[in-house]
N, C-alpha and C positions, 0 to 999 in steps of 0.2 A: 736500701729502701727500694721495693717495686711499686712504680705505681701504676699499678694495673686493679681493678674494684676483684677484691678478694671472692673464690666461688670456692664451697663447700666440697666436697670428695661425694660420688651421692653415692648410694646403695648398690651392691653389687644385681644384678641382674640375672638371675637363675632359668633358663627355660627347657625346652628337652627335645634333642634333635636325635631321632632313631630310636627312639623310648630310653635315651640316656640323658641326664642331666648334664648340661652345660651353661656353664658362667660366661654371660656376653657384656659388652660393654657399647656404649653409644659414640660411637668415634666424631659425633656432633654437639656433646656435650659442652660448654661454655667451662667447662672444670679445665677442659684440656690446651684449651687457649692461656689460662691463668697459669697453670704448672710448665708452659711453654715460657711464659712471661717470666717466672722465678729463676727458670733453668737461665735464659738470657740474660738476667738479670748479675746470676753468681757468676755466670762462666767467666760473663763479662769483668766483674770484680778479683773474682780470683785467677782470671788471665790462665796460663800452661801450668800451674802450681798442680804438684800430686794432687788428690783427695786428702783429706787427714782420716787417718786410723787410732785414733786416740779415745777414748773419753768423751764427751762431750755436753756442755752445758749451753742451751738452746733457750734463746728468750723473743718471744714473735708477740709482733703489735698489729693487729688488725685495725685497721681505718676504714668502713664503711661509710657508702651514701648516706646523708642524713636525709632522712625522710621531711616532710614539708609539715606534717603534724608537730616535729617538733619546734620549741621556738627558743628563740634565745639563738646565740652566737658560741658559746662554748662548745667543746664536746660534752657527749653525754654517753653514757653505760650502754652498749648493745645488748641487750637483755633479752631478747626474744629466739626465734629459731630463726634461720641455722643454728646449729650444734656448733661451738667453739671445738670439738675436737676434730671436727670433717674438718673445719679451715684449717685445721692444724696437720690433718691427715695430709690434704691435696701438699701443703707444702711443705711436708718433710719427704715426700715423697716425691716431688719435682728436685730433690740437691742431692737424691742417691748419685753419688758417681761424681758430684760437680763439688762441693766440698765436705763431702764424708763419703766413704767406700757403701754404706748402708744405713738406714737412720735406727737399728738395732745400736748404735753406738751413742745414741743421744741419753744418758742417765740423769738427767736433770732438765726439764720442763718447765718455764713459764711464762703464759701467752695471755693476749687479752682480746679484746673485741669491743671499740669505741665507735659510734655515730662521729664523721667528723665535724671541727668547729668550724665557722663560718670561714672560708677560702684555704680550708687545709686541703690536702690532696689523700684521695683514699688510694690504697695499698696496704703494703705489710712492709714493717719491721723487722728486718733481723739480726741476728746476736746469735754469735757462735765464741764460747771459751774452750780452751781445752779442759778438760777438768783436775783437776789436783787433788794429791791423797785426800784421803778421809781422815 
């Protein structure tokens, strides 16, 4: 578990320096502080251990702010935007290196995106298997 408030991967940035196109990125983005948090997060758990080169089956729990519109004390469904799959981008891409060689390795996906319930803690969930035959 990280608990750090989960932040989306945002859109690449395209502008043109010398009449050529270049992709820039915002080194103040709040995405980079969170995929810093994930990286801290695994290192820390998975200690001096290689990366794994296997297979992999990848299961991530989003816990968002619940906002003050909603009521009640359970969780409830994050249904709205961000994109479930930028949250899923920023952190599969914060454990290149730390426990997978590449997130090309991840062949099985499933992630979700809840408001939390009254004094749960927001972060992400994660679940790493290695995968087995088909």
């Amino acid at each position: 578990f990280v608990p750090h408030t989960p932040v989306p991967m945002p859109r690449p940035r395209v502008g043109t320096m010398g009449g050529k196109p270049r992709v820039y990125r915002d080194d103040k983005h709040p995405v980079h502080a969170f995929k810093d948090a994930v990286w801290v997060a695994a290192k820390g758990f998975w200690l001096n251990v290689w990366p794994l080169v296997c297979s992999l089956h990848v299961r991530l729990a989003f816990t968002l702010p619940r906002p003050k519109r909603l009521k009640g004390t359970l969780a409830a469904w994050h249904d709205k935007r961000p994109d479930l799959d930028n949250y899923v981008k920023a952190t599969l891409d914060a454990l290149n290196g730390v426990l997978w060689a590449d997130d090309g390795q991840v062949c099985s996906l499933y992630a979700t995106k809840t408001y939390a319930a009254a004094n749960e803690l927001v972060g992400v969930k994660i679940t790493v298997m290695p995968a087995g035959e088909l």
